[in-house]
C-alpha positions, -999 to +999 in steps of 0.1 A: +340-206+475+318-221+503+288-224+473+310-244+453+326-273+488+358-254+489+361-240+520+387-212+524+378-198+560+412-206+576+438-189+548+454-165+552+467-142+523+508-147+522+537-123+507+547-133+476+583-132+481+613-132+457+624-165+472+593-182+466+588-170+431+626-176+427+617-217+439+590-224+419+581-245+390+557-218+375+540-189+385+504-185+370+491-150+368+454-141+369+453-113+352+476-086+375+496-068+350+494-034+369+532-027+361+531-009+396+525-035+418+522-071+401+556-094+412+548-115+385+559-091+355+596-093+372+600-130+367+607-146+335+581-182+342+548-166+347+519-184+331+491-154+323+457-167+322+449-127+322+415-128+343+397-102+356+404-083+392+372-097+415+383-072+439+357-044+446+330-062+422+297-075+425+290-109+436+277-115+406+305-110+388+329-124+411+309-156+411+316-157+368+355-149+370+358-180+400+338-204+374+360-190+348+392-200+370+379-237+373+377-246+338+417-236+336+428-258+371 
């Protein structure tokens, strides 16, 4: 994120918790739909933009699917 002027050093990742997903106005969805551990499926205002998993991959491609996000913000 750093290559692109966003810098992200000082988050943190947060719970997802049923009161915050209960709260909000929408809840977009990258692309988890493992049915074993993605909250999102259990709530009816999810917006899927269905994008690849960056975790694990190569920079690379990590790189492509962050592009990919911006052209959806």
């Amino acid at each position: 994120m750093k290559e692109v002027g966003i810098d992200i050093s000082k988050q943190k990742p947060k719970d997802l918790t049923e009161d915050m997903m209960r709260n909000a106005t929408a809840i977009i969805n990258m692309g988890c739909m493992d049915d074993k551990s993605c909250p999102a499926l259990f709530v009816s205002k999810v917006i899927d933009w269905g994008f690849e998993d960056p975790k694990d991959k190569p920079i690379e491609k990590v790189r492509q699917i962050r592009d990919e996000t911006k052209k959806n913000k």
